[in-house]
Every structure is written in C-alpha cells, then in structure tokens.
N, C-alpha and C positions, 0 to 999 in steps of 0.2 A: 322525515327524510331517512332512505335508509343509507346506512354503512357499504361504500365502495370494498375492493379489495385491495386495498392502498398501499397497507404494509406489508414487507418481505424483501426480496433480495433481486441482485440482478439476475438475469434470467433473460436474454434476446437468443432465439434460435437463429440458426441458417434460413429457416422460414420464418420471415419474422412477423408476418399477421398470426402465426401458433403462436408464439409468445415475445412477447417486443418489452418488457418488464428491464429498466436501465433503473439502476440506482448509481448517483456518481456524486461526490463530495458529500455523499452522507451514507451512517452503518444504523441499523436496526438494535434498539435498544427494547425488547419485553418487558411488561412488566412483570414483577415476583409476587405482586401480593393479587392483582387480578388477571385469571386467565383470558386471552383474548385480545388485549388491549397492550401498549407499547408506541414508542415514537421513533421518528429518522432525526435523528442528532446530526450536527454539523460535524464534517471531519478535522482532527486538528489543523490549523493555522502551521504559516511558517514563521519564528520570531525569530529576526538573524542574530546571533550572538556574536560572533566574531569575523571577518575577513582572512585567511592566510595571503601569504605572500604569492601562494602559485595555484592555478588552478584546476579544478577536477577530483573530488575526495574519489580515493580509491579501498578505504579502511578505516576504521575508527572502533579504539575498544578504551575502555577504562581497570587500568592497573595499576596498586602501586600509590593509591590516593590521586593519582592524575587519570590525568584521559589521555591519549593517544592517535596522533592522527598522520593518514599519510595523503600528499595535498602532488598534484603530480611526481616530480619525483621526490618531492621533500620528506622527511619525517620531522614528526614535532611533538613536542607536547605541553600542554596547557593543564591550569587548575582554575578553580574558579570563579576565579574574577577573569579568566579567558584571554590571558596574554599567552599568544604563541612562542616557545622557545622550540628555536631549531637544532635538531640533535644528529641529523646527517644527513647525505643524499643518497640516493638508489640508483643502480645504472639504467633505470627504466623509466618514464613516467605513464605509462599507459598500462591498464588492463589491471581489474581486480585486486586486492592482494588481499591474503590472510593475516589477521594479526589475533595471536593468541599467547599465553603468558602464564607461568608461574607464580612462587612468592617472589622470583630474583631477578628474571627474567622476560624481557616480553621477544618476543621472536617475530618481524614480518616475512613470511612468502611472497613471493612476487615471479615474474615469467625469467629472470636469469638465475634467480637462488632464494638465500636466505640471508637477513639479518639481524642480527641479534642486538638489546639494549639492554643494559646495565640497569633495574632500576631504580639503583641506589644515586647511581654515578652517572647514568646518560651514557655509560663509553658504547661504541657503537661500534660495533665489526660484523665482517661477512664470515659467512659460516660455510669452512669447504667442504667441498663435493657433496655441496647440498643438491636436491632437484629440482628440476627450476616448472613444478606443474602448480603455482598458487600457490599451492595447501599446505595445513601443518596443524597437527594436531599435539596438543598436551594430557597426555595419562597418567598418572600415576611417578613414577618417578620417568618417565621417558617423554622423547620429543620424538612425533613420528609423522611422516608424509609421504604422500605419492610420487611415486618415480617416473622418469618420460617410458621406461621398458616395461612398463605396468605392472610391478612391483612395488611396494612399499619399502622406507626404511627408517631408524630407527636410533636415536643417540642419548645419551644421557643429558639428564634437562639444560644442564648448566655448561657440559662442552659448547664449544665453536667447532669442532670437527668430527665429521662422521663418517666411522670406518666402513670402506667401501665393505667388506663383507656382512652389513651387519644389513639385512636385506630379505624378503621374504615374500612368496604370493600368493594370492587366494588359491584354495586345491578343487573348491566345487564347481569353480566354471572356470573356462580359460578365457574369459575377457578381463581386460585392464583394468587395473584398480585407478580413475583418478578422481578420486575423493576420498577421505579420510576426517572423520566427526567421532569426537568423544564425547559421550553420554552415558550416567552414571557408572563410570569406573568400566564403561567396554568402550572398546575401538569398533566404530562401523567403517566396514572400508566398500566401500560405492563404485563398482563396476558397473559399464555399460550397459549390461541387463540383468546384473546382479548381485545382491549384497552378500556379506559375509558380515558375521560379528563374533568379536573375540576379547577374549579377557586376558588378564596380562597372569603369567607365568609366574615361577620361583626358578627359570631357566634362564642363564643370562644369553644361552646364545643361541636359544628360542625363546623369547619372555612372553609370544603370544599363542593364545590355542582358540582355534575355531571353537564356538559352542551352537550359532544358530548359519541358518543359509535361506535366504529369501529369494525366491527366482523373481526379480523385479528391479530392473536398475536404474541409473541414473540418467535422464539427457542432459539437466543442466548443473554441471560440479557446485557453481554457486549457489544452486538454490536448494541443498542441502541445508537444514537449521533444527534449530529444538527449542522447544516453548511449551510450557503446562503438562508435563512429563515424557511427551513422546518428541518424533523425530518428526518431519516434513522435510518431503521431495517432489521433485516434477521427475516421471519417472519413463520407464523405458525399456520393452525387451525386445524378445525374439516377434512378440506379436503387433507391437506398432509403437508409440509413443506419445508421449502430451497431453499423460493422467496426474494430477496432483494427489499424492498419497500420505497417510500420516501409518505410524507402526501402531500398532497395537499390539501389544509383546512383539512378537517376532514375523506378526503378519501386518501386510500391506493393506487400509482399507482408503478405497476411493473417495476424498472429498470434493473435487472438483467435480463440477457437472456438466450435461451436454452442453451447454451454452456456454461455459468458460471454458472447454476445448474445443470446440469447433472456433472459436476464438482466437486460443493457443494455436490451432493447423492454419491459421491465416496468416500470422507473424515471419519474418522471414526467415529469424535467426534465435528461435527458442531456444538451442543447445547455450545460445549466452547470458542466460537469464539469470541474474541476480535474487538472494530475497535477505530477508530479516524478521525476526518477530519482536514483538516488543509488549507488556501490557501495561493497560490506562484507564482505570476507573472501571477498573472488576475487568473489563475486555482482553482478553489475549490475543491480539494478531497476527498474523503469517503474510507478508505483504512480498509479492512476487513481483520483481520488475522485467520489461523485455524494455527493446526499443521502441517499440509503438504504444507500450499501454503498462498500466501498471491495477494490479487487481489486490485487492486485502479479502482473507478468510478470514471471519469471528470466530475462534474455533470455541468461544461458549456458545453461538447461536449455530453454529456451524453453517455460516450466512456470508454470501461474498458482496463485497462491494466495489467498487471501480473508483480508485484517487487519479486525479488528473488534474494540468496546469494547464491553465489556457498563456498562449504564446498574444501575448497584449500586442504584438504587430501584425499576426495573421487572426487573429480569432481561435487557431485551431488548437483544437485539447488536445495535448501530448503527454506521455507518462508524469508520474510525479516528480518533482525536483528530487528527492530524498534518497538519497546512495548511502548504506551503510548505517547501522546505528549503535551507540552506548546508550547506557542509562547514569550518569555522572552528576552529581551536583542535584541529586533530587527531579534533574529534569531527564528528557526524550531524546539525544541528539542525533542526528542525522546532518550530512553533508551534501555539498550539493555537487552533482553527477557532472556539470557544465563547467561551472566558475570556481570561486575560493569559497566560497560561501558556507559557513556554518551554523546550523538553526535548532533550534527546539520546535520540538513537538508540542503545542499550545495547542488546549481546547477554549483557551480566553482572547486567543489571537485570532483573528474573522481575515485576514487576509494571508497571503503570501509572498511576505517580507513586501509588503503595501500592494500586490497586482490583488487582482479580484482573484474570487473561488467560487468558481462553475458547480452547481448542486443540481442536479437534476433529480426526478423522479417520474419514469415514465409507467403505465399499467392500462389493465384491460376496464374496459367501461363495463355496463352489466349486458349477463348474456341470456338471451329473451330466445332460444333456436329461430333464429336467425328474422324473428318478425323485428319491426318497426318498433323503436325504443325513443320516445320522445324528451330532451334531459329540459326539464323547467326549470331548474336550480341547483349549483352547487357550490358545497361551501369546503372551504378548508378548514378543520381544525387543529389549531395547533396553538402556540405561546404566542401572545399579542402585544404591542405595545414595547418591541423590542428595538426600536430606535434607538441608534447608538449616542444619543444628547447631541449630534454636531447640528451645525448652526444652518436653521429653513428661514430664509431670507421673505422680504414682503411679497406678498402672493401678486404677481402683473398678470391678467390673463393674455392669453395669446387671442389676437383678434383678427378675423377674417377683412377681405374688400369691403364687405357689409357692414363690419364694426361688430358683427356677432362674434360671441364667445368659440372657440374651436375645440371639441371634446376628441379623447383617443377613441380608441374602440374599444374600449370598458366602459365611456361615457365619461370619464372625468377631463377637467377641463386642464388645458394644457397652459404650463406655465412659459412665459414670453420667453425670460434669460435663463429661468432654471438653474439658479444659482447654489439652490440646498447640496450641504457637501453631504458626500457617499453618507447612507446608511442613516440618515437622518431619520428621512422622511422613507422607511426601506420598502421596498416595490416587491413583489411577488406577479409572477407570469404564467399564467395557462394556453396550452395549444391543445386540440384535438384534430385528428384525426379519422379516415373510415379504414384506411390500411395500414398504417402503421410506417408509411412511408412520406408518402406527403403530407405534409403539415400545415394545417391556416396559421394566420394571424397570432398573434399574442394578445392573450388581454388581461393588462394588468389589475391588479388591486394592492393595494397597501398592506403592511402586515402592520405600521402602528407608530406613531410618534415613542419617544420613549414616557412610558406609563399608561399609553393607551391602550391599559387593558381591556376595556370590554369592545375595540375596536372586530370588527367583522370581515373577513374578505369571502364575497357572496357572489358569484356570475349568476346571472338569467340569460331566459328564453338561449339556451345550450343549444338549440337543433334537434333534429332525430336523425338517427341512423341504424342500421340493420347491425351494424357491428365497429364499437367506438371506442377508439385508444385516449388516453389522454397525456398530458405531459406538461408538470409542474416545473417551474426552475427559477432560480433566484442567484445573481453574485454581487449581492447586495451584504458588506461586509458588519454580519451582525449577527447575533446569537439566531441559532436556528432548533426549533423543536417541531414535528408537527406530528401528529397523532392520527388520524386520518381523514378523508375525504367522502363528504357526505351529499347525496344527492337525490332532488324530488324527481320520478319519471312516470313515465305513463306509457306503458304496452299496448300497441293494436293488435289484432288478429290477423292481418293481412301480413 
C-alpha cells in the first residue's frame, strides 16, 4: 500500500478542487528523529476551572503570584485553588481590554480609560486623563499607550495621573498610532500602515527615540502579540490588508498564506480580530480569533490549523470558545468569549467542558493526470485501542421486517439501543469526494476499545475516480494520534 499525502496544514483555496486541504481540531506534530514521518495530535480540550459571577472574559494576565481576570465589567482575582475575589468594577462591560503590570502594579485599558490595582492591596482607582483606545503598555520604568488623536502617552509606572503634556507621535508616517507592545526593552507603536520602534531615553521629557520604521501596519490593534522572540500582526498598508506577519529584526515576513487570507477577505469585521500565543509541549502558538473562525499558526512547524466549537443546538463550527490567555498555576488559561467561563488548556481533556470536538482532516487522493484511479483499500494509521474505558453495554443487534441483522455502510452491524457511553467504543468517519464539494456517505470504522491495540480501521472496494478528495473526522472524546493514510490503487490508461 502506498503513502497518501495525509499530513500537513490547512490549505482550502477560493478554488477549492486546487486545493481543499482542512485541518481542524488537530496541529501537525514532525518527527525529530525520522525525516518524513509525524502525526495530527488532537487539539487541547476545554477543562472548566472556575465560573465568575458575570459574563464574557474580556482580559486575563497573571501578576503578583495571582491571575487576573476582567469578567464583563468585573475585575477580579483569583489564585489557585480558583476562588474569584472581586476587586472593582469598570464603567464598561463590553469590548477587549488590555491588562498589563509591573512589580506593584497591574493597570487594565478598556474603551473609557484606565485602571489601576494595588498588587499588594487590591486598592483599585481610575487613572486620569488616561485614553480610552484599550491599550497600555509597560517599559522600563514608564506606563505608555495610545491616544484617540493618534499620539501616544506616557506616565510613570506607579502614578494614577497622566500629565496631559507628556505625549508624543510617530514622525515616519502620519497615520495613527493605536497599538502600543513592548518587547525586549523597545516600545513598538502600531499604526495603521505603519510601525515605529523606539527605545526608551535618559530624557524625561522625551524618554523615547525612534531607532527602526517598518512600512507595514496594523488592521487589527488586538492581534498584535509576541511569542518565541519576535512579534505577530495581522497587517495593513497603503497596498491592501489581511497579511499575518511576524518581525524578523525589523522586517516584516509573511506567514500567513493564500488560503488563510482569502479566508481573512471573507470575514466581515477583521479590523476586530483578537489573538494570543501560548506554548505546550515544545509548540509555540499564535492563535488569531475573528467572529467567524478562529485559526492557530505552529510557529515551529510554521503550520496553520483551524480550532473550532461546534454549537451542539445547530451542528455549526463556530470560532473557538477561548478569549484571552495566562499561563498561571502550571496550567493554559483562557476565558470564555460568551459566558463566565474559565478553562484550561488540556491536551488530557477530549472534550469542551463535556460538548464534543469536531477534528477533521480533509486532503487530495493520488494524482494519476487525470486518468482513472481505482482505490481498493484504505487504511488509517494511527494510535489504536484508544477507548476511553467507559462503559459498551450488551451487543442487541438491530433487526430488520425479515429479522435480518441491519449493517451501516461500513458493513458493521447496527446496535438496537446503542447505549455505549461516548468514546468507549470510539467511531472514526471517512467521506470522499470527486470535487471537493459534494460529499457521499460516511463510513465509519472503529479506532479501538480501550487496549485494542492491534485493532485496524481498513475501507474497501473505495471506487475510482479521475480526481479524489477524501475527508477523515471524528468527535469522539478520546486521545487522538494519526500518522497517516495508506492506500492500494490501480491506474487505467484511459
């Protein structure tokens, strides 16, 4: 049997018989010690930790031996055994807010101002004539952020008030500054199509000085981040926008690809895009949210994949639950974007806070120029025998008018009540396709009681086709590894 082309990344064009390649609730893991070979690991699990009182996380950092969280318009903070103490309110509850922090200090940004928490003391006051654009960045001994007049400004860490003249704006381009990131000891200040970066001064009443100028700006202020020494943006100039970009020194290289912005140009409202990176077993991620969809970049494989929550009343995948993230207590946290909800990032958790997780893996069949490709067999390989131990009830078959046994269309016989709880007995699904659009039937196979390793999932008599998509998937809550997809064929001439 030979080796399909199984593994790799998402990849669906605007045309999508050129390339229809979906990877979703799983990331591409290489191997290190053989070239060529690697697996699609399951994506983390949501494990809820705690409930707030209000809902919608709009922020969450850890400072201070605590975590930090703002829950509509609540502030709070938790340690970890994860009891919420409430520490103030905000005159807002809606729309992003920045939270970043000193040794003394933690400061939240939000759409009417700032404000600031003690974090010895929890005292909690608003900070004047702050700007009310999100942002807020901590450097060196200064507290600095974006102004609505698209200037920046600028206060010492530990005041509460910021003298209106202490204020400044980029000189290489005249567009607005609203974003502001600090990374290693420089201020990047993020205009709409173009950055500045600046180190901090021995001038108090200029403490910043230009050193580099990027023609390449920002569309979405939120999804500004830094992870594994550089920065990431979703970016923006004079000549179009809805490139994801990481710096490399001081230049802009493109990671995102055609397929994940022609994606980006379909969304309604990119400019409000969200992201976070986080990493998890050697992985670095850059996980970008919109309204419609939510994509993760591996930035070691430099491999994108697609997280999504299937909405258990309609069926339909919508973005990830996941708003904001710490890393607190050893664990992943992230909040949830809708509710109160607060969860860990778990690669041991198979569900999402108990609904299922949609994995897919779509890809091209083999390509024969365009002759008759007949598939006799294919198998999956992957880790077997990965039933999660719950409990497969006495086998009743389902039986026809005739008293005949009733097989799906894998051929396996169909149980009456079906009472095996999730993940027991876990199911794996294949669809193919000749365009990449319509899809037959599903036919399932098993990936394995729990221990049943030398278990097999094997289809026959596949069909032929001139040109054939396939499309694996499973939300069967259970460890997932799969290596790739192997299959016997037979080329005509015709």
């Amino acid at each position: 049997m030979a080796r399909s082309n199984f593994l790799g990344g998402a990849y669906t064009l605007r045309s999508v018989p050129l390339a229809a390649q979906t990877c979703i609730g799983l990331y591409f893991e290489p191997s290190e010690v053989e070239q060529g070979k690697g697996a699609f690991l399951g994506t983390p699990g949501l494990l809820r930790k705690v409930s707030f009182p209000k809902n919608r996380c709009r922020g969450l950092l850890a400072a201070g031996g605590k975590a930090w969280a703002v829950y509509g318009n609540g502030v709070y903070r938790f340690d970890t055994y994860f009891n919420p103490v409430f520490v103030g309110n905000l005159p807002n509850d809606d729309g992003a807010c920045q939270l970043v922090a000193n040794v003394d200090h933690l400061l939240v940004a939000h759409q009417n101002g700032w404000h600031s928490v003690n974090l010895t003391s929890s005292a909690f006051a608003e900070v004047t004539n702050a700007p009310t654009m999100s942002d807020a960045s901590f450097i060196d001994n200064y507290l600095v952020g974006a102004k609505e007049d698209g200037t920046y400004v600028w206060a010492a860490v530990n005041g509460i008030t910021i003298d209106p003249l202490n204020f400044a704006s980029a000189e290489g381009n005249p567009d607005k500054i609203i974003r502001t990131l600090a990374d290693h000891r420089e201020l990047w200040l993020f205009g709409a199509t173009s950055v500045e970066v600046a180190v901090v001064t021995s001038d108090p009443d200029l403490p910043f000085t230009r050193t580099s100028y990027i023609e390449q700006g920002i569309l979405a202020p939120k999804s500004a981040a830094k992870e594994d020494n550089s920065v990431f943006w979703l970016g923006r100039n004079d000549s179009g926008q809805g490139v994801v970009y990481v710096a490399e020194g001081y230049i802009p290289r493109r990671v995102s690809t055609f397929a994940i912005e022609q994606a980006i140009e379909g969304y309604a409202n990119p400019e409000q895009a969200t992201a976070y990176t986080y990493q998890q077993d050697g992985h670095h991620f850059y996980v970008l949210n919109f309204a419609e969809a939510t994509w993760a970049f591996d930035i070691n494989t430099q491999i994108w994949h697609q997280r999504a929550y299937r909405d258990t009343s309609t069926g339909e995948l919508t973005r990830h639950r996941g708003e904001s993230h710490c890393f607190f207590g050893g664990m992943h946290l992230v909040g949830d974007y809708v509710d109160s909800r607060l969860f860990a990032l778990d690669l041991d958790t198979f569900t999402d806070d108990g609904d299922p997780i949609y994995r897919e893996r779509a890809w091209h069949g083999q390509e024969a120029e365009n002759r008759w490709v007949t598939y006799n067999r294919g198998e999956l390989i992957g880790e077997m025998g990965v039933g999660n131990g719950g409990r497969v009830s006495f086998f009743d078959a389902l039986l026809d008018e005739l008293g005949d046994e009733i097989l799906d269309e894998g051929g396996e016989i169909i149980d009456a009540d079906n009472p095996t709880d999730p993940g027991a007995d876990p199911m794996v699904y294949l669809q193919w396709s000749d365009d990449a659009v319509a899809w037959g039937s599903a036919h399932p196979r098993r990936l394995g009681k729990i221990g049943e390793r030398t278990n097999r999932a094997i289809w026959r008599r596949m069909g032929r086709s001139r040109r054939r998509y396939y499309k694996l998937w499973t939300s069967e809550p259970v460890r997932i590894a799969w290596y790739g997809f192997n299959y016997d064929t037979e080329v005509s001439n015709g």
